[in-house]
N, CA, C and O atoms as a DFTB+ gen file, in Angstrom:
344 C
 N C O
     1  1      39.788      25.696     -59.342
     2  2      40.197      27.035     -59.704
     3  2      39.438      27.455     -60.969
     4  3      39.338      26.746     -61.970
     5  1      38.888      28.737     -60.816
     6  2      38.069      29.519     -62.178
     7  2      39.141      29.546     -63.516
     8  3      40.258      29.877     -63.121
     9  1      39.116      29.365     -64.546
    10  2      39.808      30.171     -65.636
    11  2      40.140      32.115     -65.465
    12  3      40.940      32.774     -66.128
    13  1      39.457      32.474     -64.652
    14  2      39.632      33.938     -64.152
    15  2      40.812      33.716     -63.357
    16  3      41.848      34.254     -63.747
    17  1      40.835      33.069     -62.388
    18  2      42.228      32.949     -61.437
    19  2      43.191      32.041     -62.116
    20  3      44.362      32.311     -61.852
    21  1      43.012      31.055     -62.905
    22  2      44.247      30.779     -63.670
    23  2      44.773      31.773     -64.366
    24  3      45.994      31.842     -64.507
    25  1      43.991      32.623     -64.863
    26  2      44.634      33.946     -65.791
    27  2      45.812      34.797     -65.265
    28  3      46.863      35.340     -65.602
    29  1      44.713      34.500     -63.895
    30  2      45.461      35.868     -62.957
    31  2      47.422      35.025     -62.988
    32  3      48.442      35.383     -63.576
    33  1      47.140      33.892     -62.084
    34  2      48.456      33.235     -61.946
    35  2      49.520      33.290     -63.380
    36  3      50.743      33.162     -63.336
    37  1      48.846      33.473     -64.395
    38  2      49.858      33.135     -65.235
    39  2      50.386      34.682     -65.721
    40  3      51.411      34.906     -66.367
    41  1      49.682      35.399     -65.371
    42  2      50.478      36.919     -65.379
    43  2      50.890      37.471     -63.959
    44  3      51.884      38.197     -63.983
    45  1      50.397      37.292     -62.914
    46  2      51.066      37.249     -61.723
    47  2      52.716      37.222     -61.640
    48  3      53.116      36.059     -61.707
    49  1      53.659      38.075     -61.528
    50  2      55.308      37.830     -61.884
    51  2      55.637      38.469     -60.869
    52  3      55.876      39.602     -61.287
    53  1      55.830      38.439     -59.564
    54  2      56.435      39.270     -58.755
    55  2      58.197      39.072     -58.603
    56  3      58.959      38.113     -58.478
    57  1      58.334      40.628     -58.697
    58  2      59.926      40.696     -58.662
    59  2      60.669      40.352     -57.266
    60  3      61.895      40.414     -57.172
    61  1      59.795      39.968     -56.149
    62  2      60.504      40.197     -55.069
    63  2      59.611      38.777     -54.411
    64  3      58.385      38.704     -54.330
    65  1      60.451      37.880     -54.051
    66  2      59.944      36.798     -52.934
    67  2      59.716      36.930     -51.718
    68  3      60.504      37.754     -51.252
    69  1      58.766      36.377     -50.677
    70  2      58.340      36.914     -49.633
    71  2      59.261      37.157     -48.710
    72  3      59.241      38.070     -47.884
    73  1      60.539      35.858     -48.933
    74  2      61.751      36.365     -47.887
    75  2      62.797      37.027     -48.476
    76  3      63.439      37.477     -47.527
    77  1      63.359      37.357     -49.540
    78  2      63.799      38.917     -49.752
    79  2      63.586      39.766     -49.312
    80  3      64.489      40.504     -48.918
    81  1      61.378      40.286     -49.068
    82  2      61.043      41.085     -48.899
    83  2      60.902      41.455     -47.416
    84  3      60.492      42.556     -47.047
    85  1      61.291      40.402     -46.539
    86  2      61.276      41.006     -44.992
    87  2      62.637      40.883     -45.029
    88  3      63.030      41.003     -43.869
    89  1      63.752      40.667     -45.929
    90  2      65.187      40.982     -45.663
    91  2      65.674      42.482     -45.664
    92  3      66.560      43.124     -45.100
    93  1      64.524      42.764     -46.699
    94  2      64.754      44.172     -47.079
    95  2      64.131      45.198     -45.936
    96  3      64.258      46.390     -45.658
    97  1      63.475      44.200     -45.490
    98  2      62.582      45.595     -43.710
    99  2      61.182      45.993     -44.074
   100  3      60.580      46.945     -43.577
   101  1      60.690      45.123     -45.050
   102  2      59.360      45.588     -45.470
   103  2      58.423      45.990     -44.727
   104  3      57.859      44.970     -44.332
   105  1      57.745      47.208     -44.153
   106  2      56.546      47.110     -43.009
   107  2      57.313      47.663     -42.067
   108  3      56.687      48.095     -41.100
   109  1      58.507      47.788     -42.045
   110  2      59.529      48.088     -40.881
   111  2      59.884      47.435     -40.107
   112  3      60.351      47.838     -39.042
   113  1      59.691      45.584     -40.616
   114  2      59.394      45.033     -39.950
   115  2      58.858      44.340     -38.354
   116  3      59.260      43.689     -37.390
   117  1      57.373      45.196     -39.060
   118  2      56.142      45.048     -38.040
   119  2      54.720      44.227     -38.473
   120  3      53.552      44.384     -38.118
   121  1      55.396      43.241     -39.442
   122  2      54.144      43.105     -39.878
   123  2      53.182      41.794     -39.724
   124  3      52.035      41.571     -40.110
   125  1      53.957      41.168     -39.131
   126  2      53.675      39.934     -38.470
   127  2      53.102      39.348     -36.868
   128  3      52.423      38.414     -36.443
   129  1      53.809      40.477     -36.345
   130  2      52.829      40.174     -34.769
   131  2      53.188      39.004     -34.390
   132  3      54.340      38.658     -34.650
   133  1      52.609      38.411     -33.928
   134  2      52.726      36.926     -33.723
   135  2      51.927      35.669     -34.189
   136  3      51.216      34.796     -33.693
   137  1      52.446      36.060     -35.475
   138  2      51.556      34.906     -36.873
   139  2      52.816      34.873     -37.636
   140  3      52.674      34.951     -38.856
   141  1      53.773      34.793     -37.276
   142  2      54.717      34.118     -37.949
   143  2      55.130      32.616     -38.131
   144  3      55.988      32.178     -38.897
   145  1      54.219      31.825     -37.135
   146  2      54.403      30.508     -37.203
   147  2      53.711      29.857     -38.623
   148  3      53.768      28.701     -39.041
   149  1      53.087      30.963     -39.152
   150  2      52.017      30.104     -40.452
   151  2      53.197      30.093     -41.847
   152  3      52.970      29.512     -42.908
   153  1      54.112      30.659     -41.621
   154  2      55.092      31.133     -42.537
   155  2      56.442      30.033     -42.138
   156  3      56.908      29.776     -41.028
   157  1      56.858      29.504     -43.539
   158  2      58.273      29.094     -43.714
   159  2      59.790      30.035     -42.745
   160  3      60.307      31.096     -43.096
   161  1      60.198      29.082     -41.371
   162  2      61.373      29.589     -40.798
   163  2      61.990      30.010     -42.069
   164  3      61.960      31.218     -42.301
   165  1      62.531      29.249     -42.915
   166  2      63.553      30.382     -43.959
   167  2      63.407      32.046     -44.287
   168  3      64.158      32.973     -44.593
   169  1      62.082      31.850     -44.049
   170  2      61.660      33.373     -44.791
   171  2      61.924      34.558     -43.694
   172  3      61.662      35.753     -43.827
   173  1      62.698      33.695     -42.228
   174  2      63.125      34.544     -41.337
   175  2      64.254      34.893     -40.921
   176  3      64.389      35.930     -40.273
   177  1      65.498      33.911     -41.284
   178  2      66.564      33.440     -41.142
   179  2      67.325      35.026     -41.535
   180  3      68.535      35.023     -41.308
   181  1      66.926      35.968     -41.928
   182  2      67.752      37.128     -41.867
   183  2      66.652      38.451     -42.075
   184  3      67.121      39.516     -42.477
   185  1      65.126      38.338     -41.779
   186  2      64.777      39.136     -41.610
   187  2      64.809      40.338     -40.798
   188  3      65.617      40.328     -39.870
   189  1      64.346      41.007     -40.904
   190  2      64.869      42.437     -40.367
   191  2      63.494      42.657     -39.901
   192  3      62.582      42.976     -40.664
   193  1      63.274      42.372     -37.846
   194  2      61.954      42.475     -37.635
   195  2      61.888      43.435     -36.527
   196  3      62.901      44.001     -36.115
   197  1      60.663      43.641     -36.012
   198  2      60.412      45.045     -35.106
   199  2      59.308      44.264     -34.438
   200  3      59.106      43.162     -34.947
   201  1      58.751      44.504     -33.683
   202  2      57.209      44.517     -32.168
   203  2      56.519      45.760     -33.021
   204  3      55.378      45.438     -33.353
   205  1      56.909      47.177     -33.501
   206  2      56.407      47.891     -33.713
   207  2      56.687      48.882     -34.879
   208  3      57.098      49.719     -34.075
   209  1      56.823      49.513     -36.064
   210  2      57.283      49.757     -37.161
   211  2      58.067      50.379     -36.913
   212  3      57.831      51.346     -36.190
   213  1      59.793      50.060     -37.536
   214  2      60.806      50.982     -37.223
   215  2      61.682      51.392     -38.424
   216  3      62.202      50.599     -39.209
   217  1      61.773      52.680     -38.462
   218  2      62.018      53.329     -40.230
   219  2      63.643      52.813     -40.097
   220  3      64.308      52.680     -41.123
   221  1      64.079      52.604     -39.093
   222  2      65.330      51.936     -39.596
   223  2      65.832      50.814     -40.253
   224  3      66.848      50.456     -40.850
   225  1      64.519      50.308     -39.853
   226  2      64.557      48.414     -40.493
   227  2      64.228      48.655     -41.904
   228  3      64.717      47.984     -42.813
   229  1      63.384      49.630     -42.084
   230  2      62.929      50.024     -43.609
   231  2      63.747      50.308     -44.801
   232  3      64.292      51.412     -44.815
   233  1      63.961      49.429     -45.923
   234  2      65.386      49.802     -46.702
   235  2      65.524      51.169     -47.365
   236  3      66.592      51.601     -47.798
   237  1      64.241      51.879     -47.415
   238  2      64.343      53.226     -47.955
   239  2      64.761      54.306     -46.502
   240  3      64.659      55.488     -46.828
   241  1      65.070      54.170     -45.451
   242  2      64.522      55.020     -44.366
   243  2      63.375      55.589     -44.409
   244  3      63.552      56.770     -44.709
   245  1      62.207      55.336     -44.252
   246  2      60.803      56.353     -44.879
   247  2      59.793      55.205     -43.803
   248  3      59.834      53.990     -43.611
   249  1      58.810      56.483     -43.204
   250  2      57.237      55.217     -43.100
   251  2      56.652      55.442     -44.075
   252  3      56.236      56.555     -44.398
   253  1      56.536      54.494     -44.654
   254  2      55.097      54.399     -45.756
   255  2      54.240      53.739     -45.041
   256  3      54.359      53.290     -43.901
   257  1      53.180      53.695     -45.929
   258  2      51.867      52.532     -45.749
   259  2      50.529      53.437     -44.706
   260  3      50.306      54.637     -44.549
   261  1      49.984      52.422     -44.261
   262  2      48.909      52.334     -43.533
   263  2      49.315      51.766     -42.365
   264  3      50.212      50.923     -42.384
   265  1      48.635      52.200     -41.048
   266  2      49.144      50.960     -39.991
   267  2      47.963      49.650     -40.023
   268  3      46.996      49.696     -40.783
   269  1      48.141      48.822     -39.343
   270  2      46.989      47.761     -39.451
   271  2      45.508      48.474     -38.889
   272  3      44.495      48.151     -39.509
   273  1      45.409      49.139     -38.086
   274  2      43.994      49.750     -37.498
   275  2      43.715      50.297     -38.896
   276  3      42.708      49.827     -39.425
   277  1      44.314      51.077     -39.506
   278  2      43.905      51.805     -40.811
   279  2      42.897      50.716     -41.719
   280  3      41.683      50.775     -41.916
   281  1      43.748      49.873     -42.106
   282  2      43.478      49.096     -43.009
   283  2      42.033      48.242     -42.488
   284  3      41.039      47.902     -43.130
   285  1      42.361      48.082     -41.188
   286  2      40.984      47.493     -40.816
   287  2      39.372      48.157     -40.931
   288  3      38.219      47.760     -41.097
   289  1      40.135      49.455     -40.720
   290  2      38.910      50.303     -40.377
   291  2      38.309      50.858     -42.279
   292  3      37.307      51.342     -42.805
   293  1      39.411      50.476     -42.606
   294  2      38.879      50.631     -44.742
   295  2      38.787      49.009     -44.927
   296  3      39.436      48.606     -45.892
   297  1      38.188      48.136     -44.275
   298  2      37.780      46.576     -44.502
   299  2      38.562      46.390     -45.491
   300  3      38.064      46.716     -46.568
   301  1      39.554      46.007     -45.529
   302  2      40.629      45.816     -46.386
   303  2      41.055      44.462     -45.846
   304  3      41.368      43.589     -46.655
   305  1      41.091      44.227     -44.580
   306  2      41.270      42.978     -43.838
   307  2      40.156      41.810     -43.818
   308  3      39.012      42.235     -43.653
   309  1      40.260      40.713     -43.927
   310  2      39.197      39.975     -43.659
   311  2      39.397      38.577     -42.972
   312  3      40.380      37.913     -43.300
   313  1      38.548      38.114     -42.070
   314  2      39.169      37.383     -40.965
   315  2      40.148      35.975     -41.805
   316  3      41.085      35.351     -41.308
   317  1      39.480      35.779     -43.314
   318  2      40.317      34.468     -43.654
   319  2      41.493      34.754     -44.058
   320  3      42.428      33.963     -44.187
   321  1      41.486      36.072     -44.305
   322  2      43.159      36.428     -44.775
   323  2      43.770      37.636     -43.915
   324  3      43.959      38.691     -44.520
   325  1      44.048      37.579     -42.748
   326  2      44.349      38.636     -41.783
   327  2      45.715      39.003     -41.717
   328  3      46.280      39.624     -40.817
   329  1      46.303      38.436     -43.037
   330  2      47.759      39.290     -43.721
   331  2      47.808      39.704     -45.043
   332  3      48.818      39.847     -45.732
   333  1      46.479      39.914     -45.399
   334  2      46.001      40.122     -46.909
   335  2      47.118      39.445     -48.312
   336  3      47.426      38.279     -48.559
   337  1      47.383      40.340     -48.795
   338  2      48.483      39.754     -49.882
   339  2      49.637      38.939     -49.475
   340  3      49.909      37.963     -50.174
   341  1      50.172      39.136     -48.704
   342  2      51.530      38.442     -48.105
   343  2      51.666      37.280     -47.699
   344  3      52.757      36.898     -47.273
């Protein structure tokens, strides 16, 4: 690891853990497809999931975001990380 990415980690503080954040309906929960096997069962055990984005699963009621074609098509995606941040 660089001293640049140790930096990063030690200010890195996220308020929300990855399975909070699909408890809460993050994505509407659509955001996984079928790549959920690379991910800890716990982080599913009360997620709130969808096949396709649904503003009900969403804790604000609202669509936000981008859909995945979006993001692909602004190379935002890249084949080693094909769930980017998450």
């Amino acid at each position: 690891m660089t001293k640049k990415s140790e930096d990063f980690y030690k200010l890195f503080k996220p308020q929300l853990t990855p399975q909070k954040m699909l408890e809460m309906g993050v994505f509407g929960g659509s955001y996984f497809g079928d790549k959920m096997k690379e991910y800890p069962k716990s982080w599913f055990k009360n997620a709130k999931l969808s096949k396709i984005f649904d503003v009900e699963k969403n804790r604000f009621r609202v669509k936000a975001g981008l859909s995945r074609k979006e993001w692909l098509d602004k190379g935002w995606i890249s084949k080693e990380d094909s769930r980017v941040w998450f």
